[in-house]
C-alpha positions as CSV (number, residue, x, y, z in Angstrom):
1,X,26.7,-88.0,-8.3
2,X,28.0,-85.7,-10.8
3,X,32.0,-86.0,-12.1
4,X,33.5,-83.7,-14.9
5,X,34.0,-84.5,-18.2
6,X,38.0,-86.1,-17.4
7,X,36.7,-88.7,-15.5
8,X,37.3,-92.1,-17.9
9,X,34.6,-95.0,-17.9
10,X,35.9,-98.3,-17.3
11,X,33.7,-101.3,-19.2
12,X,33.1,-104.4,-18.1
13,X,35.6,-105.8,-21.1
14,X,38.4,-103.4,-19.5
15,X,38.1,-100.8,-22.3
16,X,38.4,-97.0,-21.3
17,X,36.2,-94.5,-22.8
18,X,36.6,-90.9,-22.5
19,X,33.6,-88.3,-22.3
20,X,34.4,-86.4,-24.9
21,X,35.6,-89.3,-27.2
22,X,31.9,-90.5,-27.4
23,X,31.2,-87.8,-30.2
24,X,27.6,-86.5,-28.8
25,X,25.8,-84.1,-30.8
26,X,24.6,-81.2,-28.4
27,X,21.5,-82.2,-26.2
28,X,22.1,-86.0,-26.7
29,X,22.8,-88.4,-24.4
30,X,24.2,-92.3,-24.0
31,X,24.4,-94.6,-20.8
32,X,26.3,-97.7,-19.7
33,X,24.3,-100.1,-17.4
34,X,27.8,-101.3,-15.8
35,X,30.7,-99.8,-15.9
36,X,33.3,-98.7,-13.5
37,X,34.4,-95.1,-12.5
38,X,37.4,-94.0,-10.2
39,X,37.5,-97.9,-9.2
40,X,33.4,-97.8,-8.3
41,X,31.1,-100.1,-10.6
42,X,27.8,-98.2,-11.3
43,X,26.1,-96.8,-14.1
44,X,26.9,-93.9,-16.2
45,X,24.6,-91.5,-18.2
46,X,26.0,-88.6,-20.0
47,X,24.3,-85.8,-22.2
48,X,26.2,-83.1,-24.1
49,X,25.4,-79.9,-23.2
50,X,26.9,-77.5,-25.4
51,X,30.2,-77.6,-27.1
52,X,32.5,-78.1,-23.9
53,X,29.8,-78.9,-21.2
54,X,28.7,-82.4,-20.3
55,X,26.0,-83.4,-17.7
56,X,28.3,-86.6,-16.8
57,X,26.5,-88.8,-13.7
58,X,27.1,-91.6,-12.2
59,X,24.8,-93.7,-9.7
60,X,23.6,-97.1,-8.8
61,X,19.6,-96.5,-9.4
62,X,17.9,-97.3,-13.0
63,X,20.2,-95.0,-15.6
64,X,16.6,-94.0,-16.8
65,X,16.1,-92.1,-13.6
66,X,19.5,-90.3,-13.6
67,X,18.0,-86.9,-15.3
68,X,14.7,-86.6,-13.4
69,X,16.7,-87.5,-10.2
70,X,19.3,-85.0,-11.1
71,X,16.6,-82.5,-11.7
72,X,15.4,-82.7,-8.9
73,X,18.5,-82.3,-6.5
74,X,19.6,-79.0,-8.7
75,X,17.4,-77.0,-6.2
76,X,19.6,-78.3,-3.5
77,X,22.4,-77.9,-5.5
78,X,21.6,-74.0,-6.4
79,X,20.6,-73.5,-2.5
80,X,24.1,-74.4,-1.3
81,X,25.9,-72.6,-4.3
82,X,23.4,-69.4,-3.2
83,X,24.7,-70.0,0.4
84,X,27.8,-70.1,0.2
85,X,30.5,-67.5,-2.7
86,X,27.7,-67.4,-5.5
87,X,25.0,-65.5,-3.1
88,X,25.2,-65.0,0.9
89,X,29.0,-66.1,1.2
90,X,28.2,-67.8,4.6
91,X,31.2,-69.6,4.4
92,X,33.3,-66.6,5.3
93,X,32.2,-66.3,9.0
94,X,33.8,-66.4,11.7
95,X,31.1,-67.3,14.2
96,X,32.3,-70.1,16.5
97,X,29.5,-70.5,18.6
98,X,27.0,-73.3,17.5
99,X,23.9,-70.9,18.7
100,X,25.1,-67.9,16.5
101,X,25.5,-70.1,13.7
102,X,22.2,-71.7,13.8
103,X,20.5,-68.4,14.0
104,X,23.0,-66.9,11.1
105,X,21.9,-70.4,8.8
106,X,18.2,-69.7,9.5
107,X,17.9,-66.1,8.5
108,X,20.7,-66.6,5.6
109,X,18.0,-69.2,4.4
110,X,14.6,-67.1,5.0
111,X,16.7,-64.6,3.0
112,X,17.2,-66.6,0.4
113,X,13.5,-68.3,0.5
114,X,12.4,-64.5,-0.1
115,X,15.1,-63.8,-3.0
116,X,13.7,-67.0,-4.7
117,X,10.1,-65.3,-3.9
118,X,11.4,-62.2,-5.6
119,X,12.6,-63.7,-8.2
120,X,9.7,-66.2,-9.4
121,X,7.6,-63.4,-9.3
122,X,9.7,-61.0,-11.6
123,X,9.8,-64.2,-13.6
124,X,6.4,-64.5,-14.1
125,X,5.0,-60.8,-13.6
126,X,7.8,-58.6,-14.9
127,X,10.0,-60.3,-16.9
128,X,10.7,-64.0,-17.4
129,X,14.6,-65.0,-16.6
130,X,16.2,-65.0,-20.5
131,X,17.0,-69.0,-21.5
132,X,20.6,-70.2,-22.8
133,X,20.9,-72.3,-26.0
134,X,20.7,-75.5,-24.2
135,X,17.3,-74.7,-22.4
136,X,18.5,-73.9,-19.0
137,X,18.2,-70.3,-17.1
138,X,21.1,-68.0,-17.3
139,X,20.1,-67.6,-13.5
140,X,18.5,-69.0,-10.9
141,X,15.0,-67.6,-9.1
142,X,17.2,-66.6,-6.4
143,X,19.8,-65.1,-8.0
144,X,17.4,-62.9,-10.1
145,X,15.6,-62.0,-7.0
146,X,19.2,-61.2,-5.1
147,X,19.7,-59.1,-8.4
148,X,16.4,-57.5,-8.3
149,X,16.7,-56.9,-4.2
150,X,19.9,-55.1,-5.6
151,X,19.1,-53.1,-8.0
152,X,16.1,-52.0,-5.7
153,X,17.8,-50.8,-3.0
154,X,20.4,-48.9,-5.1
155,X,17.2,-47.3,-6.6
156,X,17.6,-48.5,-10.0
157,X,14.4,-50.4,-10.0
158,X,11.8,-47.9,-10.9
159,X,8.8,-50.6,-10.2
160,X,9.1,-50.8,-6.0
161,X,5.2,-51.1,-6.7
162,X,5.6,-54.5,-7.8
163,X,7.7,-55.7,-5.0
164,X,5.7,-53.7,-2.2
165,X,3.2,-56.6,-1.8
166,X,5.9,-58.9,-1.6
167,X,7.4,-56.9,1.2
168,X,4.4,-56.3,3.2
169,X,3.8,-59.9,3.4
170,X,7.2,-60.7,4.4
171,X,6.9,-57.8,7.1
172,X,3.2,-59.2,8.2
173,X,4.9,-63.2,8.0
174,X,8.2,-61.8,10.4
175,X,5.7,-60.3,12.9
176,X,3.6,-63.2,13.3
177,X,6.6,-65.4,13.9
178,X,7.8,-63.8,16.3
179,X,5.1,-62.8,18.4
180,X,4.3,-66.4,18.5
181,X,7.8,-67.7,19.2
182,X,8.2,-64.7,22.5
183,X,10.0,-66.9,25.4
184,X,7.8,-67.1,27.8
185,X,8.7,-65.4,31.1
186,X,7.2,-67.3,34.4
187,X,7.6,-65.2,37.7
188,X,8.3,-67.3,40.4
């Protein structure tokens, strides 16, 4: 689990240590094996990002793991974020019905499957995503794909022959589904 930076860490001697009072140079990192956070014991690792930012998380597996596991749930972490105000806004509907809402989360997420698509492939064909001090992307693939999708269909993309493939295979995948998922009709 992530917290920000204000959270204090409790040691087993009943001291209280604040992030930022651990004086980390930028990209290092510390851990406490046990400790206690907003009254939960656990383990703590914490690397400086930059100057204000701190990758502070707390969890009850190895404290070696905590950046590979972290790592990997980003993705999830960037899906939800592209979901809901930073992308699709799904959060603003109104739809009530459980059906609706199903079909609305499936095509929000084949859209967003394809902006990632869109994006890896600028990323690697076009034009690689521009990297921040720290190492990480200024944007996600999806977000650079939404922002390519964009710019595309307010024709300020001049290279539509570079996505065309892209959106000939989507067209080709979209057909296929759904001749193959047609209800079946029985007379009778």
């Amino acid at each position: 689990m992530r917290f920000p930076k204000h959270h204090s860490i409790t040691t087993t001697s009943g001291e209280r240590i604040l992030i930022t009072d651990l004086e980390l140079a930028v990209g290092a990192s510390c851990w406490f094996n046990e400790c206690q956070v907003d009254g939960c014991w656990g383990k703590v690792w914490v690397k400086r990002l930059d100057e204000d930012e701190y990758l502070y998380l707390f969890g009850n597996v190895d404290v070696k793991f905590f950046g590979q596991l972290y790592r990997k749930r980003w993705c999830i972490e960037a899906f939800f974020q592209n979901l809901k105000r930073r992308g699709f806004d799904l959060e603003s509907t109104h739809l009530r019905s459980l059906e609706k809402l199903s079909k609305l989360v499936v095509l929000v997420s084949l859209a967003y499957a394809f902006c990632v698509n869109v994006g890896l492939y600028y990323h690697q064909k076009v034009q690689p995503i521009k990297t921040k001090n720290h190492g990480y992307k200024t944007n996600s693939f999806a977000r650079y794909g939404l922002n390519q999708l964009r710019s595309l269909l307010q024709g300020e993309l001049h290279q539509t022959v570079l996505l065309w493939p892209l959106l000939q295979r989507l067209i080709a995948w979209l057909k296929r589904q759904i001749a193959h998922n047609q209800p079946t009709i029985l007379a009778g």
